[in-house]
C-alpha positions as CSV (number, residue, x, y, z in Angstrom):
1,X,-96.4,-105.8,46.7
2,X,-98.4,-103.0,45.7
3,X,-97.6,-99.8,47.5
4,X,-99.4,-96.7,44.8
5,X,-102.8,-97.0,44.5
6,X,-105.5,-95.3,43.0
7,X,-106.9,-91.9,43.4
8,X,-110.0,-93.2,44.8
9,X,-108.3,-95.1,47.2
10,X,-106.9,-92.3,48.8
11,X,-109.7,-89.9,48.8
12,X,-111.6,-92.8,50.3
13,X,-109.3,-93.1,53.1
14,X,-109.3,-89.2,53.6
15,X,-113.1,-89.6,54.0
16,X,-113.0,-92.2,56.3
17,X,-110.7,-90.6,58.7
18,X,-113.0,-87.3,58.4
19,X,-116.2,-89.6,59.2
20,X,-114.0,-91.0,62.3
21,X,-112.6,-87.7,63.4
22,X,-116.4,-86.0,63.0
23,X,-118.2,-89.1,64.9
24,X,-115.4,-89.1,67.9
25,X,-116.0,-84.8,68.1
26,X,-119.3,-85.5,68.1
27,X,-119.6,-87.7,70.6
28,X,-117.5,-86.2,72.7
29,X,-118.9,-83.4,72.6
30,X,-122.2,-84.5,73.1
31,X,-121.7,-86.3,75.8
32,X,-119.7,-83.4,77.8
33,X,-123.1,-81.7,77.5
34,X,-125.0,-84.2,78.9
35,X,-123.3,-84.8,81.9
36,X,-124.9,-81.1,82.3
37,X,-127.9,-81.8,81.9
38,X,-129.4,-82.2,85.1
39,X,-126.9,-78.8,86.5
40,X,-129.3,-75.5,87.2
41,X,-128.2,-73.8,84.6
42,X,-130.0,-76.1,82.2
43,X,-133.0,-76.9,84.0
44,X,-135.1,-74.6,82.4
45,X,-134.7,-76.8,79.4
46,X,-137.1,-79.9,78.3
47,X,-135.2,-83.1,77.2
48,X,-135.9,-82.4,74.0
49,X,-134.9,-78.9,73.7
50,X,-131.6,-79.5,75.5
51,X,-131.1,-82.5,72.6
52,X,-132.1,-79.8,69.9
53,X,-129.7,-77.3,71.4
54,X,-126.9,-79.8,71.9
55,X,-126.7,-81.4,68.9
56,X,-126.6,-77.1,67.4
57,X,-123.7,-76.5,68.9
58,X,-121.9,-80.1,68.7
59,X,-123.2,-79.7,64.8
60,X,-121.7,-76.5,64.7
61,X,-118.3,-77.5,65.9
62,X,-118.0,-80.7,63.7
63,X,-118.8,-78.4,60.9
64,X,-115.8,-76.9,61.2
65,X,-113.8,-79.4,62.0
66,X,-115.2,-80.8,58.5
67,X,-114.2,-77.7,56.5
68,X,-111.1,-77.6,57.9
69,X,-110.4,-81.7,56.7
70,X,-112.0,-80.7,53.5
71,X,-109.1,-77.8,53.1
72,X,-106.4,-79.7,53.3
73,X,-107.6,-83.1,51.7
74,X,-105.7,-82.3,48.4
75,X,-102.8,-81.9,49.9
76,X,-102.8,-84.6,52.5
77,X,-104.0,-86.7,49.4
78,X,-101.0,-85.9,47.6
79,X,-98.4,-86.0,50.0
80,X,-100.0,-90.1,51.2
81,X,-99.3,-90.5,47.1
82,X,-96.7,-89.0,47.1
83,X,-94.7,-91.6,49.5
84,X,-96.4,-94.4,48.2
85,X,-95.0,-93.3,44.9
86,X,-91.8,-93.0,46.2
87,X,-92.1,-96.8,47.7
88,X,-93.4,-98.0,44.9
89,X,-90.5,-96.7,42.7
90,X,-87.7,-97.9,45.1
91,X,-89.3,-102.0,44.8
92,X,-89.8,-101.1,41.5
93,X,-85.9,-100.5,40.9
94,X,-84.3,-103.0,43.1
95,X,-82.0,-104.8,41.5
96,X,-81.7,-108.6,42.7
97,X,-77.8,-109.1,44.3
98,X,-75.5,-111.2,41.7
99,X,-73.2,-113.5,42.8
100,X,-75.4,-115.0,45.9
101,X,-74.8,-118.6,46.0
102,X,-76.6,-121.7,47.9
103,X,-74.7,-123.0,50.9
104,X,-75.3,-126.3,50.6
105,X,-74.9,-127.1,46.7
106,X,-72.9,-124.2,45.3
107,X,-75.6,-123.0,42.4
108,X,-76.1,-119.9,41.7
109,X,-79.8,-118.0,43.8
110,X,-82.2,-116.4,42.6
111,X,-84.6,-114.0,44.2
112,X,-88.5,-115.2,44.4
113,X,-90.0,-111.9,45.9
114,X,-89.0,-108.6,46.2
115,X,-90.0,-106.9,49.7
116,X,-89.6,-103.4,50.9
117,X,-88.8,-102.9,54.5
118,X,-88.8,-99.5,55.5
């Protein structure tokens, strides 16, 4: 098993979750407002306008929500390779057990696969 991967893989992932986080704020967001819409303080507006001004403000906040992700992606990025790194060095350096020996016909094992259960 493979536990490090590449860079890209990583700062993919980062991205993804940042698209995911963004879309849920969004939407949330978005539709808060427009259980509104029809209250009297937002009558004045068209439907259009009120989606114009919505999607301002909902914009707005996923902005910086976005800047925010986009301050700490090196180091989240680095800490995710960081553990894998570590993982990946502990399979790395397992050492099969000597001495193990089949039940049945008294030869000597040997491991086929090396897995890391943590």
């Amino acid at each position: 098993m493979q536990y490090l991967k590449d860079d890209s893989y990583y700062n993919n992932l980062y991205d993804l979750h940042t698209i995911e986080t963004c879309l849920d704020y969004y939407c949330g967001l978005k539709n808060g407002f427009e259980k509104h819409h029809h209250d009297k303080d937002f009558k004045k507006y068209s439907k259009k306008k009120f989606d114009t001004e919505v999607h301002k403000v909902v914009s707005y906040a996923v902005n910086v929500i976005k800047i925010q992700r986009f301050r700490r992606k090196h180091d989240t990025v680095q800490e995710w390779m960081d553990r894998d790194r570590k993982k990946q060095e502990k399979l790395d350096n397992a050492v099969e057990p000597q001495g193990i020996k089949c039940l049945h016909c008294d030869s000597e094992m040997h491991s086929t696969m090396k897995e890391l259960n943590d």
